[in-house]
C-alpha positions in Angstrom: -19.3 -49.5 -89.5 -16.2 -47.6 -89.9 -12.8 -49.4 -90.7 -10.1 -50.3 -88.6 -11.9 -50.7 -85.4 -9.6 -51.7 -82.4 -10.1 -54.9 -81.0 -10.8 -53.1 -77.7 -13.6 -51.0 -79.1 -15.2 -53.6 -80.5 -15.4 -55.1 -76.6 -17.0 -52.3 -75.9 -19.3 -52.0 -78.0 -20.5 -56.1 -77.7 -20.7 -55.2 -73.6 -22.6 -52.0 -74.7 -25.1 -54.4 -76.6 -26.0 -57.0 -73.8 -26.1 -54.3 -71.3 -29.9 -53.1 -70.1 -29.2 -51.0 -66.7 -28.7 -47.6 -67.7 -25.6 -46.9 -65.4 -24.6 -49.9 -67.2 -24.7 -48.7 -70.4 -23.4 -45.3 -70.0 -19.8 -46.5 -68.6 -20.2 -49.0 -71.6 -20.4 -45.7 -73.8 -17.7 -43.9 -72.2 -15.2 -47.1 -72.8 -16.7 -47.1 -76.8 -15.5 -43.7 -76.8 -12.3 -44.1 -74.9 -11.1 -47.2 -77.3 -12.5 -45.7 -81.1 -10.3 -44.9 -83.0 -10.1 -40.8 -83.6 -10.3 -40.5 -87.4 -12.1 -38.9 -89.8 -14.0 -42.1 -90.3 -15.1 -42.3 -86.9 -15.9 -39.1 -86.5 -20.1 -39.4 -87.3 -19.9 -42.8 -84.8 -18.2 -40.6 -82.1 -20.8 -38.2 -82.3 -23.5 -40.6 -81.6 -21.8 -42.0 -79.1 -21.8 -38.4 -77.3 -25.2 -37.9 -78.2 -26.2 -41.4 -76.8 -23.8 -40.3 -73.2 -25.9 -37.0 -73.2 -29.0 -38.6 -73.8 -28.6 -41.2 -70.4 -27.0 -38.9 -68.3 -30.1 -36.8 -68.7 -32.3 -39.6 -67.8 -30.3 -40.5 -65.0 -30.2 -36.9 -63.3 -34.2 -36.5 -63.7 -35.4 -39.9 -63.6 -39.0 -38.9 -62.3 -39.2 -36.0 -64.7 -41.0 -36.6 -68.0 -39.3 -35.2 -70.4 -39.7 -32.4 -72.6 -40.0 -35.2 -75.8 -42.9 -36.4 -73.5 -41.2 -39.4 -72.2 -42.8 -41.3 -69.6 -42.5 -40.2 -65.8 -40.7 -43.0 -64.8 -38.2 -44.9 -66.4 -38.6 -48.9 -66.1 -35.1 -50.9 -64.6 -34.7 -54.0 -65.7 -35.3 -56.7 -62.5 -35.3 -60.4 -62.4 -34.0 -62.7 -65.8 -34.8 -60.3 -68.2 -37.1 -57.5 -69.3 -39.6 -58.4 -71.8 -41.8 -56.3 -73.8 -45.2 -56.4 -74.4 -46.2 -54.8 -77.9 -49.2 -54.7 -80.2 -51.7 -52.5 -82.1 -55.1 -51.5 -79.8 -57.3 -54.1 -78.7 -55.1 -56.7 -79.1 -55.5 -58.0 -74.8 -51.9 -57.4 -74.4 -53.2 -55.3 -71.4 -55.4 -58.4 -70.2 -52.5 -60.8 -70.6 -50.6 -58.7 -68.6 -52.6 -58.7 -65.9 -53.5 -61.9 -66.0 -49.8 -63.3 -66.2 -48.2 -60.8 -63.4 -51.3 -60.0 -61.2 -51.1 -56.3 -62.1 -54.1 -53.8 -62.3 -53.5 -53.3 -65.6 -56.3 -50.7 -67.3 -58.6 -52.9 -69.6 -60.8 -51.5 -71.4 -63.2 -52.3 -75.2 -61.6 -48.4 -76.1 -58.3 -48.6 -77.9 -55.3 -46.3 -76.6 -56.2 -47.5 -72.3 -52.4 -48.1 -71.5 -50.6 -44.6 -71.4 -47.6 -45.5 -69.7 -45.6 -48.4 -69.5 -46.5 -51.1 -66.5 -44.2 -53.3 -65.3 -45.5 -56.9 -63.9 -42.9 -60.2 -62.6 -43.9 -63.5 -64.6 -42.5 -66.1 -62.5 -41.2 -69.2 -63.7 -39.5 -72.0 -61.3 -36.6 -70.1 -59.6 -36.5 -66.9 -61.7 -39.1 -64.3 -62.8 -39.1 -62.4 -66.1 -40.4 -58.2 -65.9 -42.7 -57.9 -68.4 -43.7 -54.2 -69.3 -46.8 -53.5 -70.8 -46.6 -50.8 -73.3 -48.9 -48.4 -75.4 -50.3 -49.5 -78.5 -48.7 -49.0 -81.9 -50.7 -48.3 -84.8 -50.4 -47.1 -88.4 -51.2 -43.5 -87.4 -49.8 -43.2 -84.0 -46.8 -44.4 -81.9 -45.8 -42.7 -78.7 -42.5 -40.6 -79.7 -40.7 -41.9 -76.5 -41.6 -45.9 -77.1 -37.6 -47.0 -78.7 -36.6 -45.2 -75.4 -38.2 -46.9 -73.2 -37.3 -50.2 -75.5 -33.7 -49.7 -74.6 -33.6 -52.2 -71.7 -35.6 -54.9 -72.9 -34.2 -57.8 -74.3 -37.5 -59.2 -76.1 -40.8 -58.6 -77.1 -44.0 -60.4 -77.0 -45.8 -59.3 -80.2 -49.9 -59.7 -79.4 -52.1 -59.9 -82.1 -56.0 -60.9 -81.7 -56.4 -62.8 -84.9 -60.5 -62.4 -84.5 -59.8 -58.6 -85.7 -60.1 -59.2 -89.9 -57.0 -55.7 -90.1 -54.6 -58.2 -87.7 -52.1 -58.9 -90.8 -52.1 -54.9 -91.6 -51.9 -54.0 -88.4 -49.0 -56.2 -87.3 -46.8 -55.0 -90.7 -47.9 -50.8 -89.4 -46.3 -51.4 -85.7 -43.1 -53.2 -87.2 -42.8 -50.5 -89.6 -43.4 -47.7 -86.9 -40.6 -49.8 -85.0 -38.0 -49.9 -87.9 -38.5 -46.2 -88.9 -37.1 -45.8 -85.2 -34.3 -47.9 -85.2 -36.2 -50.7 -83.0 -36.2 -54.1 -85.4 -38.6 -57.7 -84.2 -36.4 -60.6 -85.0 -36.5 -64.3 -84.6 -33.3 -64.6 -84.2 -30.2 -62.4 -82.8 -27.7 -61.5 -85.2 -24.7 -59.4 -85.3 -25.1 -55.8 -86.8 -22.7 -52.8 -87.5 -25.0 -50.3 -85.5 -24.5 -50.4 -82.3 -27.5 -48.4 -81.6 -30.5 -50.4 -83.7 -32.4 -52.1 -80.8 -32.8 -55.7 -82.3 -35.7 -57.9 -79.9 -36.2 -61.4 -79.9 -39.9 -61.5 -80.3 -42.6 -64.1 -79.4 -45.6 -63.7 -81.0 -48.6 -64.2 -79.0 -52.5 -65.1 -80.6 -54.7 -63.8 -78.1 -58.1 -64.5 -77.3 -58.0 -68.0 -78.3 -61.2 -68.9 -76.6 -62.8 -67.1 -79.3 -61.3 -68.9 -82.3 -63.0 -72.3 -83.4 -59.2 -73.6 -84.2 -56.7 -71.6 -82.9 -53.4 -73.8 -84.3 -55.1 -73.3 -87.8 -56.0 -69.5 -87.3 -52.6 -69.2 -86.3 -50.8 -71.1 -88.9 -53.1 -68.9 -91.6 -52.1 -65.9 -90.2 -48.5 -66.7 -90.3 -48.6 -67.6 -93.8 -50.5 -64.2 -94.7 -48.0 -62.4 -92.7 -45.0 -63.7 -93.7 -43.4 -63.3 -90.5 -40.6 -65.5 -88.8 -41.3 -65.4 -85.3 -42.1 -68.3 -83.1 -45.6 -68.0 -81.9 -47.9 -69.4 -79.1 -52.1 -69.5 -79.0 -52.7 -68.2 -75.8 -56.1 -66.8 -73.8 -56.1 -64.5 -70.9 -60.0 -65.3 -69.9 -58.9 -69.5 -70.1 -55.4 -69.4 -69.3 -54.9 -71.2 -72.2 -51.4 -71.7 -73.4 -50.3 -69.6 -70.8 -48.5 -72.1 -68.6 -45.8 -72.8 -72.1 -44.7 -69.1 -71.4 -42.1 -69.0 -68.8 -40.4 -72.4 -70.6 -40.4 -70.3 -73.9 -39.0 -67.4 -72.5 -36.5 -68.9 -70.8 -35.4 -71.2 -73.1 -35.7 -68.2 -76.3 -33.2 -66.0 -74.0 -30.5 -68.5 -73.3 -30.9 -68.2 -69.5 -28.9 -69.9 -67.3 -29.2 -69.4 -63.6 -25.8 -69.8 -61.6 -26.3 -69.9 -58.0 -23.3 -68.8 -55.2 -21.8 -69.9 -52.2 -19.0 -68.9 -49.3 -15.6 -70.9 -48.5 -17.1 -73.7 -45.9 -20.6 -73.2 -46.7 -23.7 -74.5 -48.6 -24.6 -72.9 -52.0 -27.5 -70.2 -51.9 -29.8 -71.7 -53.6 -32.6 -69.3 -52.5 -32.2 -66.7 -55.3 -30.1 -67.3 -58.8 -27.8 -65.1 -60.8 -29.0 -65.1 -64.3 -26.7 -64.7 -67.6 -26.9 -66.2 -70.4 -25.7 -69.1 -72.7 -22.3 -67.6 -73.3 -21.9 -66.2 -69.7 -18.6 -66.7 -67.8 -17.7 -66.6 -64.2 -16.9 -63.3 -64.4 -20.3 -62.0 -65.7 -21.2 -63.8 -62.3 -18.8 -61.7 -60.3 -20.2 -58.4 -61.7 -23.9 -59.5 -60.9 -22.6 -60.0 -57.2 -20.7 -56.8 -56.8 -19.4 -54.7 -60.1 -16.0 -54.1 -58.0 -15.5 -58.0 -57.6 -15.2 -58.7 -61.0 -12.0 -56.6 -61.7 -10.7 -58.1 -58.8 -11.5 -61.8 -59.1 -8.4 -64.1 -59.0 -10.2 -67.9 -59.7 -13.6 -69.4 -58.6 -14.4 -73.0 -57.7 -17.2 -74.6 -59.7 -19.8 -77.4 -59.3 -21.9 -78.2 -61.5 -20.5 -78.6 -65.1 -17.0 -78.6 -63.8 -14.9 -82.0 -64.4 -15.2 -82.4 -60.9 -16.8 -80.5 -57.4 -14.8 -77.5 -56.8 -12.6 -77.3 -59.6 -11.0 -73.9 -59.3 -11.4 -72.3 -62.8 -10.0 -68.9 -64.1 -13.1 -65.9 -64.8 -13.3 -66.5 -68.4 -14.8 -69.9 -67.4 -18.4 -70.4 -69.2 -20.9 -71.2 -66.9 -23.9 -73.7 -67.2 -27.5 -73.3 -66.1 -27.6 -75.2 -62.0 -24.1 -74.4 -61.7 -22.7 -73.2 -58.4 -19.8 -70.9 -58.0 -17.6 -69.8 -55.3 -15.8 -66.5 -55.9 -12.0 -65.7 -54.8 -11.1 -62.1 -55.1 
């Protein structure tokens, strides 16, 4: 990163990070490129900043086109908690999951390459629901060219492997390679980085078809050993449902979700339908979720909840808990 970054840009360019809507990101952009500094240092930053602002603009004004890279025909918006990626190499049941976790009509099929274009499906769990998009295949010889595109509003990945398949340790290292050589990068953990634009995904891996291994735990301990990977990982079968119900908990817990629900002067909370940040949110990542305007304008809230006492009027850089409730004064 270059030198002598302003204080503001570097605002911009954490807000740019946890954004996923593209309309999001693009004013994100334009306030990166408003606060860098204008140097010759900057100057190979700025232009991929203007690439980047090109690049969204053009997906916003033809969202239903595919593109002349071959992008998909429809670009996938984030809804609910948080978008979640489903990745693996063919034959792996990631499609099966899929269907099986979100009731979609996923295409299933013993022939690798049946999912063309990504799917999305709602995994509920309690309150909230998590979109999980089933995506092509990666393998050592193919990748679809548009795939780190269309990984640009999730926020994780579930990795599936099918451990029965004696090439699952080569394949896994071929689709994180593919990934890396296109700036997308699996990690257990999130960690700060200089480029703004590497896609860094908290991934889950996921041991399909279970019910066909004689010891699951132990297959999947092996694998993890031979693999030398970091993730967390869960045994799971789409045909039993097994492991399946420690998903949502997972999810929610590996995101840092906290659900903040909202209420009017003089009446109950709404409890019907949760805002969703995360573990470092403030009230005033609440206000945007209700109405982008209300944020700029928001004078104080009152909070329950984690507050020192019911409606405790707080100021909108007030972090919020998961079950608090908030009452918004612009």
């Amino acid at each position: 990163m270059p030198a002598n970054l302003s204080p503001e840009y570097k605002d911009a360019q954490e807000a740019y990070r946890k954004a996923r809507d593209p309309e999001e990101r693009l004013e994100r952009l334009r306030e990166m490129l408003r606060t860098i500094p204008k140097h010759k240092g900057t100057e190979h930053l700025q232009a991929d900043i203007r690439t980047r602002m090109k690049e969204l603009t053009e997906e916003r004004a033809a969202p239903r086109k595919g593109g002349a890279r071959g992008g998909p025909p429809v670009a996938v918006r984030p809804e609910g908690a948080a978008q979640v990626a489903l990745l693996g190499p063919p034959n792996s049941g990631k499609s099966r999951l899929h269907a099986r976790l979100t009731g979609s009509h996923a295409v299933v099929g013993p022939y690798p390459f049946t999912t063309k274009l990504p799917l999305p499906g709602m995994l509920p769990h309690e309150d909230v629901q998590f979109q999980l998009v089933d995506l092509p295949p990666v393998a050592a010889d193919f990748m679809e060219p548009w795939m780190p595109n269309a990984l640009q509003s999730a926020e994780a990945a579930l990795l599936v492997v099918d451990l029965g398949d004696p090439a699952c340790v080569e394949q896994v290292a071929a689709l994180r390679r593919r990934l890396e050589e296109k700036g997308v990068t699996l990690v257990a953990e999130e960690k700060p980085t200089g480029d703004p634009f590497r896609i860094h995904l908290r991934a889950l891996l996921l041991a399909s078809k279970s019910d066909r291994l004689k010891d699951p735990e132990a297959e999947l301990e092996a694998f993890r050993q031979l693999a030398s990977h970091p993730f967390p990982a869960l045994a799971v079968s789409a045909e039993t449902g097994h492991g399946l119900a420690g998903l949502g908990p997972r999810l929610f817990e590996m995101l840092g979700v906290v659900r903040v629900y909202t209420k009017l002067p003089g009446h109950p909370a709404d409890r019907s339908r949760p805002f969703t940040v995360r573990r470092d949110g403030t009230v005033r990542d609440v206000a945007r979720l209700v109405h982008r305007g209300l944020a700029a304008e928001l004078k104080f809230a009152r909070l329950w909840g984690s507050g020192k006492f019911d409606g405790e009027q707080v100021s909108a850089t007030h972090p919020v808990r998961d079950g608090d409730v908030v009452e918004l004064h612009g």
